[in-house]
VOTOR-571380 format. One record per residue (C-alpha): residue number from 0; residue in one letter; x negated, z, y. Coordinates in nm, 4 decimals. Layout:
residues N
NUM | A | X | Z | Y
...
***
This chain:
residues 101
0 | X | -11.3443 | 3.7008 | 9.3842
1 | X | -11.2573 | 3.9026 | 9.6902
2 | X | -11.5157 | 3.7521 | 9.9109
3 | X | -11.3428 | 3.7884 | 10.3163
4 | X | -11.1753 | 4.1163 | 10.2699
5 | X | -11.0645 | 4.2375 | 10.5830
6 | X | -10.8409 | 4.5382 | 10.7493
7 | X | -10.4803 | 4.4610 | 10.7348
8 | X | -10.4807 | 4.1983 | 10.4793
9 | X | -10.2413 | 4.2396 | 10.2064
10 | X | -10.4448 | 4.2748 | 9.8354
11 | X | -10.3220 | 4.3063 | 9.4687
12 | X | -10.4790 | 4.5374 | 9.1978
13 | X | -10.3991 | 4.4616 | 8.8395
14 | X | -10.3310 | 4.8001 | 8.6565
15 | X | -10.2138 | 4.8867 | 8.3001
16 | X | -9.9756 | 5.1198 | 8.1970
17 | X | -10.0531 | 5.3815 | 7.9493
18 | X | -9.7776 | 5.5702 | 7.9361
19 | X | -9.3915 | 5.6596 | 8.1024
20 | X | -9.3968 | 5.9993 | 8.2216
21 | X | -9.0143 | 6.0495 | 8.3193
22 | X | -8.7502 | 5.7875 | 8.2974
23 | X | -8.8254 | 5.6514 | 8.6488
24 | X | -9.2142 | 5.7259 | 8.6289
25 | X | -9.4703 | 5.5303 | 8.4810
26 | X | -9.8537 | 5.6162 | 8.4912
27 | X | -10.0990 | 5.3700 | 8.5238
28 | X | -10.4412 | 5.3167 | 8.4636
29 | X | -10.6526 | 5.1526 | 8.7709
30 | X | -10.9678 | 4.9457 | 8.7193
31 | X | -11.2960 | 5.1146 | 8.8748
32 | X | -11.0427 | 5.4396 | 8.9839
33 | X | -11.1565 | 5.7524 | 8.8081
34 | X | -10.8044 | 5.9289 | 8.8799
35 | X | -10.4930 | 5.8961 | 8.7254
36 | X | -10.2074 | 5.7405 | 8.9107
37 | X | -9.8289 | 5.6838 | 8.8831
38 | X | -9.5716 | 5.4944 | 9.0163
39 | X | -9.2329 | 5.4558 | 9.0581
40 | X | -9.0376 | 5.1931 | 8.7933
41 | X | -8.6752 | 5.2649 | 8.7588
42 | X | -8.6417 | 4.9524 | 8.4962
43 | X | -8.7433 | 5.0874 | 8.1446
44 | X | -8.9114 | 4.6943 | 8.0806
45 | X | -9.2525 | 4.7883 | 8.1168
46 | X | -9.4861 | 4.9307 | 7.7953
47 | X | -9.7910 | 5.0605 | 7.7379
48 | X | -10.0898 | 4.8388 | 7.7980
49 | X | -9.8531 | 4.5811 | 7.9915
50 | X | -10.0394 | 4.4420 | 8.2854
51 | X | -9.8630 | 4.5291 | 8.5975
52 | X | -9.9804 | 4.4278 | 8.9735
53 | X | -9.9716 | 4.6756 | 9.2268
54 | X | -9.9801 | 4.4980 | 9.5996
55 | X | -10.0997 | 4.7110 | 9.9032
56 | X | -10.2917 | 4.6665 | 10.2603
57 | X | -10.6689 | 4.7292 | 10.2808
58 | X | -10.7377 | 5.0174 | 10.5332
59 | X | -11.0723 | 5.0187 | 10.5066
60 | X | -11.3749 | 4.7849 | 10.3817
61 | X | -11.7239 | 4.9125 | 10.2521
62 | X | -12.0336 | 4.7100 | 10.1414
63 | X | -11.8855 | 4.7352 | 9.7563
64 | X | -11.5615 | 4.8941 | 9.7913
65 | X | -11.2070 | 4.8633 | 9.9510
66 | X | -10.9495 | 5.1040 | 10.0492
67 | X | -10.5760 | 5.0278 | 9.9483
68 | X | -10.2648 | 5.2182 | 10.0330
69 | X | -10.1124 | 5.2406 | 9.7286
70 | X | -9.9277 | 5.5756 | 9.8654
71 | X | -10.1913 | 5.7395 | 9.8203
72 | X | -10.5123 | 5.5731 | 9.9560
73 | X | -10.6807 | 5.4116 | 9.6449
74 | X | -11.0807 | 5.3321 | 9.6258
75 | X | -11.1658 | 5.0938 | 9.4395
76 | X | -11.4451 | 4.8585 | 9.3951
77 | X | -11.4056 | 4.5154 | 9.5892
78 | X | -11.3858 | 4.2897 | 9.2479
79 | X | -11.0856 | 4.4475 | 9.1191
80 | X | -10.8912 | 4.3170 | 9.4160
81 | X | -10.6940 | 4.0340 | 9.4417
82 | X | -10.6449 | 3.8571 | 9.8283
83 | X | -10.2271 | 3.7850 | 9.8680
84 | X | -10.1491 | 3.7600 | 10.2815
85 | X | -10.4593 | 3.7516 | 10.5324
86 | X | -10.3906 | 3.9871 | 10.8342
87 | X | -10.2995 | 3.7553 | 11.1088
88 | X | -10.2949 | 3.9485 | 11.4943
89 | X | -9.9925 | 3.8791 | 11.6802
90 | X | -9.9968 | 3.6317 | 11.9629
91 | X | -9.8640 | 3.7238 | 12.3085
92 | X | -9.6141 | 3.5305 | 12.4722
93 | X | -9.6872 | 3.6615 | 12.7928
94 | X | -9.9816 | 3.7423 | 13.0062
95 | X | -10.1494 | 4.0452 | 13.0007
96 | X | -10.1866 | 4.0631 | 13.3973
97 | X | -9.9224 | 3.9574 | 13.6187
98 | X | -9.8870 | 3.6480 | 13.8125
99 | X | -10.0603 | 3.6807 | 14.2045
100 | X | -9.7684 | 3.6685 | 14.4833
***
């Protein structure tokens, strides 16, 4: 499912909600992530146990896990991430080194 994670590519978790905390909080409940987590929702649309998709880049890649910054760093395992945008390095325009005279 996630096979060619890499740093800097852009992933999506799918989360659930379990319950609204304050009228612009929601907290949500994050597959293979033992610690609760909330974010910010200022639409009152979402329930509990709706699916919701969190998007975030990886920061770091282990043999079974992946690092997302969901503000704050989540761990989670490397099947419960989805791959959205691959990390593509900038080009430059311009040589490094400067033309001989």
């Amino acid at each position: 499912m996630a096979k060619g994670i890499t740093v800097g590519d852009e992933v999506a978790i799918t989360a659930i909600v379990r319950k609204r905390v304050t009228e612009d909080r929601v907290s949500v409940s994050i597959p293979h992530y033992g610690f609760p987590h909330s974010i910010v929702d200022r639409t009152s649309a979402l329930k509990k146990g709706q699916p919701i998709e969190l998007t975030g880049n990886v920061l770091r890649v282990d043999e079974n896990t992946v690092t997302v910054n969901l503000s704050p760093p989540v761990t989670v395992d490397i099947a419960a991430v989805k791959l959205v945008t691959s990390y593509v390095p900038p080009t430059r325009k311009k040589p490094l080194v400067d033309k001989p005279i």
